[in-house]
C-alpha positions as CSV (number, residue, x, y, z in Angstrom):
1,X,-23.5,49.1,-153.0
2,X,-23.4,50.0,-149.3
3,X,-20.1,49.3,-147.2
4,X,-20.6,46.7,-144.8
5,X,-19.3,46.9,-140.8
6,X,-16.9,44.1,-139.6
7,X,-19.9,42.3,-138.2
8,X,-22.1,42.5,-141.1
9,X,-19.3,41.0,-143.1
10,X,-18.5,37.9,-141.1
11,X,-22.2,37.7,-141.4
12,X,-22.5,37.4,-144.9
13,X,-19.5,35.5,-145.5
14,X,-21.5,32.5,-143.4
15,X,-24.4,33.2,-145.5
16,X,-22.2,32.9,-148.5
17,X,-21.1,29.5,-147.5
18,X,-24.5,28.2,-145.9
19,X,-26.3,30.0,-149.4
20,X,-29.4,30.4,-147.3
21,X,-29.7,30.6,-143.7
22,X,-32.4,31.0,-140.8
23,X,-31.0,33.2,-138.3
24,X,-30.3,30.1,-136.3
25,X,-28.3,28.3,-138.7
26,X,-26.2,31.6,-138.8
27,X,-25.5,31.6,-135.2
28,X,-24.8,27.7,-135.2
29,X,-21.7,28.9,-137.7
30,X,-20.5,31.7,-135.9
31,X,-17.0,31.7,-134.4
32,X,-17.1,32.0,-130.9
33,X,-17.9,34.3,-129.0
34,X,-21.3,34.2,-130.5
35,X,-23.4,37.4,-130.5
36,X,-27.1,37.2,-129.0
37,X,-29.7,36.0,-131.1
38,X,-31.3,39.8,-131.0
39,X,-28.2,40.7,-132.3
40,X,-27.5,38.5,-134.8
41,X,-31.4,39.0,-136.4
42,X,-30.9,43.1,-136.1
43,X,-27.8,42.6,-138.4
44,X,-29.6,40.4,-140.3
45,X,-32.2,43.0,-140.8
46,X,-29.8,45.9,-142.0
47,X,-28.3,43.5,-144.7
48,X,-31.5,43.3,-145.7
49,X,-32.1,47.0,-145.6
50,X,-28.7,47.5,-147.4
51,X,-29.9,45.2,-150.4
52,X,-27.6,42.5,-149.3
53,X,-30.0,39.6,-148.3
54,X,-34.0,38.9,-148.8
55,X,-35.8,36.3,-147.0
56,X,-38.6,33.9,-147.9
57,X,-41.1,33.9,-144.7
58,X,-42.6,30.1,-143.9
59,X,-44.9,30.8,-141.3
60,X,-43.2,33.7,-138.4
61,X,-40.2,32.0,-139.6
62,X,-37.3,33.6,-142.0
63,X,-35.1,32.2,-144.4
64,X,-32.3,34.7,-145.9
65,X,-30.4,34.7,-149.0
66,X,-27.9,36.4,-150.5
67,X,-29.1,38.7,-153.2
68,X,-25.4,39.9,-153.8
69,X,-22.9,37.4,-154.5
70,X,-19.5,36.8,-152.5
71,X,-17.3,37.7,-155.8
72,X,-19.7,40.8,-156.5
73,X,-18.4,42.3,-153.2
74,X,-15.3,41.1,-153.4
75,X,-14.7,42.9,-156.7
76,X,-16.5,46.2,-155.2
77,X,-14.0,45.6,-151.8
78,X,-11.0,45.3,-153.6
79,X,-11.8,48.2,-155.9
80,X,-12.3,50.6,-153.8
81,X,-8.8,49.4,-151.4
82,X,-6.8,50.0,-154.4
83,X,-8.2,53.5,-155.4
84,X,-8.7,54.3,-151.5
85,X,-4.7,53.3,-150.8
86,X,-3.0,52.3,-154.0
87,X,-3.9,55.7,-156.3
88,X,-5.8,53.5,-158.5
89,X,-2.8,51.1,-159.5
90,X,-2.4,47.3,-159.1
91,X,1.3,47.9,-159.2
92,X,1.5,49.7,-155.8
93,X,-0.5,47.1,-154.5
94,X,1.9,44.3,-155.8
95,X,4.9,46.5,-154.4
96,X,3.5,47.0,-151.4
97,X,2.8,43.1,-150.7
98,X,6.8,42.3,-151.5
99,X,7.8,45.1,-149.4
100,X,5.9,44.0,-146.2
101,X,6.9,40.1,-147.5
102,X,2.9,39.2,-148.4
103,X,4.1,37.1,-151.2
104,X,6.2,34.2,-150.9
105,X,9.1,33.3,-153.3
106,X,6.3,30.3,-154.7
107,X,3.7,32.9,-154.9
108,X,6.0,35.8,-157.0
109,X,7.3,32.8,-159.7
110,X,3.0,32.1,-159.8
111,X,2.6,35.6,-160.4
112,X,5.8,35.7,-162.6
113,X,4.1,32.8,-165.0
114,X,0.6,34.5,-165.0
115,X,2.3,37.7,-166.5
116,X,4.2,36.0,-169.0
117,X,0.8,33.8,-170.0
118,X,-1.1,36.8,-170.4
119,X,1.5,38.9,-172.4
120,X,1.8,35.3,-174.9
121,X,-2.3,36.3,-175.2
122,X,-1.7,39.5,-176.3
123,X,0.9,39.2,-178.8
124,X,-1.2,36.2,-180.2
C-alpha cells in the first residue's frame, strides 16, 4: 500500500465518511478553503491509480469508492510511525505520549484497566 500526501488523505477520509462520493459531493465536504474542482478530480484520479478508490461511471459521470477501508490504513499508518520513530515498540510510543502530556490522568487509568483486563485473559 502506497503512502498518501496530506491532500490525498483528507480526501479519503471524506470518502470514508460519505462511503461513495461524486467528485462534487467531495468538494461540498471539504473544509474551507476548498481546492478547485480540477484539483480535487486529479487527486481523485491518483487514488485511484494508487489502488485506493474505483469508480462506477453513470453516463460521463463518476462515482468513487473506497476499495481500501479507513481501519486498513489506519493499521498500515500507525505501523509504519511506530517502526519509523518508536524502533518497533508500543512502549516508546506510550512513553513518549506521557512525556509530551498526550494522555490525560483519565486516559492512563483507561489504559491502566485495559492492561490489567488483558493480563486476567492470559493467565485464564
Amino acid at each position: 500500500m502506497e503512502s498518501l500526501t496530506t491532500n490525498e488523505e483528507q480526501v479519503m477520509a471524506i470518502i470514508w465518511s460519505l462511503e461513495k462520493a461524486l467528485v462534487r459531493d467531495v468538494l461540498n465536504a471539504y473544509p474551507a478553503p476548498k481546492p478547485p474542482y480540477t484539483t480535487l478530480a486529479s487527486i481523485m484520479k491518483q487514488l485511484e491509480k494508487k489502488g485506493f478508490l474505483d469508480h462506477r461511471t453513470y453516463g460521463t459521470t463518476h462515482e468513487y469508492y473506497p476499495l481500501v477501508s479507513k481501519t486498513a490504513y489506519q493499521n498500515r499508518s500507525f505501523n509504519q510511525l511506530v517502526t519509523n520513530y518508536f524502533e518497533g515498540s508500543a512502549k516508546n510510543v506510550l512513553s513518549f505520549m506521557v512525556k509530551e502530556k498526550k494522555l490525560s490522568g483519565k486516559d492512563l487509568e483507561d489504559l491502566e484497566k485495559l492492561v490489567e483486563t488483558l493480563k486476567n485473559q492470559h493467565t485464564s
